[in-house]
N, C-alpha and C positions, 0 to 999 in steps of 0.2 A: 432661598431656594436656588438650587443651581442650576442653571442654564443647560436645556435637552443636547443632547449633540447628538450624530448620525454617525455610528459606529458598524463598521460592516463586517463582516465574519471570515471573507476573503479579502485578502490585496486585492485590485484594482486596478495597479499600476500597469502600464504596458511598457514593456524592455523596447529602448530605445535602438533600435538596430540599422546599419547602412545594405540599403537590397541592393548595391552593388557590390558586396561582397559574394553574392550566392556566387559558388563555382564548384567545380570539380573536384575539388579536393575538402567540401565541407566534412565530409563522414570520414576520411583523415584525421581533419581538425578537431573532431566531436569525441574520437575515439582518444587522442592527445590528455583532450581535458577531461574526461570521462575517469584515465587511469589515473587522473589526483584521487580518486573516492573510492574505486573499488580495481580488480587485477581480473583477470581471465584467460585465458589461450586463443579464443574466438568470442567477438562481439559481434551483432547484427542490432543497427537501428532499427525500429519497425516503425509504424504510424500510431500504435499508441501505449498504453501498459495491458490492455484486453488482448487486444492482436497479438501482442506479444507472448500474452500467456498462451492463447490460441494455438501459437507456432509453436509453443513449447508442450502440449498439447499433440502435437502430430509428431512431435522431433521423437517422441517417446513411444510412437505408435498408438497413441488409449485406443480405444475399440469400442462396443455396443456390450455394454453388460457388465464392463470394467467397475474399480471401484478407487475411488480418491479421497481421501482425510483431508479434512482443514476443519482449522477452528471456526465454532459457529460464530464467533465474533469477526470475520472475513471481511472483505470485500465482497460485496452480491457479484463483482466479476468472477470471481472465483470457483462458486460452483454454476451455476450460467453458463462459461463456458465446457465445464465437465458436463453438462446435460449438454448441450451440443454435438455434441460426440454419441446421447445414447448412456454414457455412464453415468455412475451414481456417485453423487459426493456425499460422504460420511463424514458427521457434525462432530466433532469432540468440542465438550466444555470449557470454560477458562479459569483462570486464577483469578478469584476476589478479585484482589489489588492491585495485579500487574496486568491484567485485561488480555495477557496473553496466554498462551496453549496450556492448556493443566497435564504434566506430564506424568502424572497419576492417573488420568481419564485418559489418557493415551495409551498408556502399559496395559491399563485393564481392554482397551477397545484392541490392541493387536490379540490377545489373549482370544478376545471373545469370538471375532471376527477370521476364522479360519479359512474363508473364500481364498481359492487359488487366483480369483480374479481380482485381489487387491492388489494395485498397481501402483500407487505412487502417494505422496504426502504432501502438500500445499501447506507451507509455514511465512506466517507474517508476522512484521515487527509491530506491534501496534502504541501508535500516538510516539515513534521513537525511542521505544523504548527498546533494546535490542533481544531478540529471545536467543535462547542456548541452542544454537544448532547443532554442534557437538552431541549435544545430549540427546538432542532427535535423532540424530545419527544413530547412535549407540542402541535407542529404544526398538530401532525400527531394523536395525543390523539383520538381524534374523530371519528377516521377511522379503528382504532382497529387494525394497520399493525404491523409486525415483523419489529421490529430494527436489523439488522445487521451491525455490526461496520467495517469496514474495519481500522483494530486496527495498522497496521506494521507499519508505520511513530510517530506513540506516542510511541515506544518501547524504555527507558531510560525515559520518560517525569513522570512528577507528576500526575498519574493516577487516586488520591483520587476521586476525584467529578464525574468520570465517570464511573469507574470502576460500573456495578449494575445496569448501564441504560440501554441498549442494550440488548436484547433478546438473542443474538448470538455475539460476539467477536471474530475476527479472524487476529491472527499476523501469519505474513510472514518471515522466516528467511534463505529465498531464496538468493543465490547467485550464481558466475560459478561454483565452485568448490561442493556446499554440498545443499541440500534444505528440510524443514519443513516448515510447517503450524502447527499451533495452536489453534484449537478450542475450542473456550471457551464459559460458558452459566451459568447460578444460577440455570436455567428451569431443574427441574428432569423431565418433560418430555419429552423436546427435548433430553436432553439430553441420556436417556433410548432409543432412537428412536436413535441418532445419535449412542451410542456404539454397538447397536443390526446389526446396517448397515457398521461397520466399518470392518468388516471379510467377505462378504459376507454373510450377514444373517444367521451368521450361531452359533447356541445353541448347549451344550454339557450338556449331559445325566449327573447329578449331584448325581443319585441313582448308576449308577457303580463303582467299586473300585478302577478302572485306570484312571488317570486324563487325561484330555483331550482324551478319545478314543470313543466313540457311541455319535456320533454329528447328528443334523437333520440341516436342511436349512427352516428356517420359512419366510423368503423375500427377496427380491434381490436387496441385499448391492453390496458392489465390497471390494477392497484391499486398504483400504485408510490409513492404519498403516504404520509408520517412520520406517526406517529400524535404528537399533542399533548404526552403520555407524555415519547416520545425527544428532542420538540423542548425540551421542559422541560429534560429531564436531559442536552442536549448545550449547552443555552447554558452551564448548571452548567459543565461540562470544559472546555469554550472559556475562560471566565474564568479559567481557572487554569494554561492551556497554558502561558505566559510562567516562569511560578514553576515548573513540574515541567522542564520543560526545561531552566533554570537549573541546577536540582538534578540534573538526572542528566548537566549537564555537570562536576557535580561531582564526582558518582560516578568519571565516564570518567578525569578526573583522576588518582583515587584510587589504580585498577585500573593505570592507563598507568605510574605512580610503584612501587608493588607490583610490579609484573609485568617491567618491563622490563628486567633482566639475567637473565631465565631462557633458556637457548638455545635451549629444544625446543619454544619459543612464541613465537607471534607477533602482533602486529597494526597497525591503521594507526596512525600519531603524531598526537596531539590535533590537534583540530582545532574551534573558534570558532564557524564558519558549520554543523555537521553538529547535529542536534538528540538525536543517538543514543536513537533510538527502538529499538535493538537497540547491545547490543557484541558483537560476535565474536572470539574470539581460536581461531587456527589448531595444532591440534597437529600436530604433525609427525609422531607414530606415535601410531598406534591410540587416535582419537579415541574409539572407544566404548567403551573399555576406564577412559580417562580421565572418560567422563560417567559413566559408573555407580559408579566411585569416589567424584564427585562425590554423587551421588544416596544411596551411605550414610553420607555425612557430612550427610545432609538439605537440598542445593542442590540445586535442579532445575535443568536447562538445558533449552534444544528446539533444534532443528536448522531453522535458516532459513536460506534456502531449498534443500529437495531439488529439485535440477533436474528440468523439468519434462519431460524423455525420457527420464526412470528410472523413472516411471508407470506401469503397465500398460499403462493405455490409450492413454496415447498413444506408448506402446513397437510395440506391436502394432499402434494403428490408421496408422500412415504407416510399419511399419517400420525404426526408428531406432537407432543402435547405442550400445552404454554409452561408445562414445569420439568418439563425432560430435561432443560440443561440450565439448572437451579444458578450458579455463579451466572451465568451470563443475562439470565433474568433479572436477577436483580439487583446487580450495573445497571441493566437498562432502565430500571425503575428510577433510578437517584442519576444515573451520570447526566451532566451536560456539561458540553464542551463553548469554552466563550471565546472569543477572539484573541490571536496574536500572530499577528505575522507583523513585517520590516514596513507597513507604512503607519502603525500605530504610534505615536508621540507619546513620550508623559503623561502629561495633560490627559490624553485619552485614555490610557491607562489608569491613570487614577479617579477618573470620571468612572471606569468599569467598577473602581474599587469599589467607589463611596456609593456608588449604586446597589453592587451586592449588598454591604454591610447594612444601607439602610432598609433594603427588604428583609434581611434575616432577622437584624435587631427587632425591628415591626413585628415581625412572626413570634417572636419569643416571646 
């Protein structure tokens, strides 16, 4: 019988950093190692990937009564913040297999959805896997909406072809220990509008001789600036993005090799270009019966993502049924997601394996 181990679902680790570096010139630095992974015209650090969306949220004006697409397999930050605002976020379905946007339940929803008050599009990558923004582009051509990227799972990935498409870009470099967002845009006008609202609307008199002292407040921004702190501790993670992603294409390796004659599991086939910032594999029966197995053998798993019309609230607040958005129901019935990040060894890895395999085998 092999020996329990304490496997956890998150790193752990805390980035070893010198706090006599915080200085003036951090968000320089952050922006330096930032353009290894993606390109832009104007960046603004924020305090987190919410805030950040938030700001991009105002950068675009939304309003009380507005309307905003994203897949209902999201981030709950996503539409959260569209209610914030008063507006409504509009659920589109997803594809089986690739858990991201179904651009068929998209074509049909611009069709159907004739509101002059459709405003803009929320697209994310999901589990790293990168979606066709190009093709959003094109779908949505017509209708004249804001692309916002929800960028943080293509962070390491080859940006080339995408980078320039999206209106607004926003990476997340949130974890326990440290959190930023990254707003990013080409638009000098959004962008003018987003750093005018990132201090609290507030302008400083540039005819006085002391810097920074006779400010006025011209609109009501809030505190959406990274403290020194975060900007420290995410150029740290930046630098290392290339080498954990390596490694946890090593992992996926491991898992795909391990795993792949079991029947009653399933998942996608490796894949080169995906960063797998998530693995998921699909059980076919009573997936929560399977994770709590898992969990007393000491592996954690979580469940990414609970579709976002199984919610309360937004079950209740628009009325929506558990079978309204059939693909993503039923992912959420089989998918779960298990551990792999850069502090997991071998050894632990193949502790995951022999774990799965001897609960499936059992079940057959």
């Amino acid at each position: 019988m092999k020996k329990k181990r304490e496997i956890k679902f998150f790193s752990k680790e805390i980035e070893e950093i010198n706090l006599e570096m915080v200085n003036d010139d951090l968000e320089e630095e952050l922006l330096i190692e930032f353009g290894n992974y993606a390109s832009a015209e104007y960046i603004l650090p924020t305090l987190n990937f919410t805030v950040a969306l938030h700001l991009s949220m105002c950068a675009i004006n939304l309003k009380r009564g507005d309307k905003v697409l994203c897949s209902v397999n999201s981030s709950p930050a996503i539409p959260e913040v569209v209610r914030h605002f008063d507006a409504e976020p509009i659920f589109i379905d997803i594809e089986k297999d690739s858990m991201n946007l179904d651009f068929a339940q998209l074509r049909d929803e611009i069709k159907r959805n004739v509101s002059k008050k459709l405003k803009a599009i929320v697209v994310s990558h999901v589990d790293g896997k990168m979606i066709d923004i190009e093709e959003v582009k094109k779908i949505v051509s017509d209708r004249d909406l804001y692309i916002v990227e929800d960028a943080t799972n293509s962070i390491g990935l080859n940006r080339d072809k995408v980078d320039g498409i999206a209106d607004i870009r926003i990476f997340g470099l949130d974890d326990k220990i440290s959190n930023l967002g990254i707003f990013a845009t080409d638009n000098e006008d959004i962008f003018e509008r987003a750093n005018l609202l990132k201090n609290h609307g507030i302008v400083y008199d540039e005819d006085t001789h002391i810097e920074n002292y006779i400010y006025d407040v011209v609109d009501t921004g809030c505190q959406y600036e990274a403290s020194k702190l975060s900007l420290l501790y995410s150029i740290k993670k930046l630098e290392l993005v290339s080498e954990r992603i390596n490694r946890k294409r090593e992992i996926a390796k491991m898992y795909i090799s391990g795993l792949e004659d079991l029947n009653n599991i399933s998942f996608l086939p490796y894949s080169s270009s995906t960063s797998y910032s998530k693995f998921i594999i699909n059980i076919n029966k009573n997936r929560d019966g399977f994770a709590k197995e898992l969990f007393n053998l000491g592996i954690e798993t979580e469940l990414l993502y609970i579709p976002l019309h199984l919610f309360s609230y937004y079950k209740n607040k628009y009325d929506l049924k558990v079978n309204s958005f059939p693909n993503a129901l039923l992912n959420y019935q089989q998918a779960l997601s298990i551990p792999i990040h850069h502090e997991l060894s071998d050894d632990d890895v193949e502790y995951i394996i022999e774990s799965i395999r001897d609960i499936a085998l059992n079940r057959a």
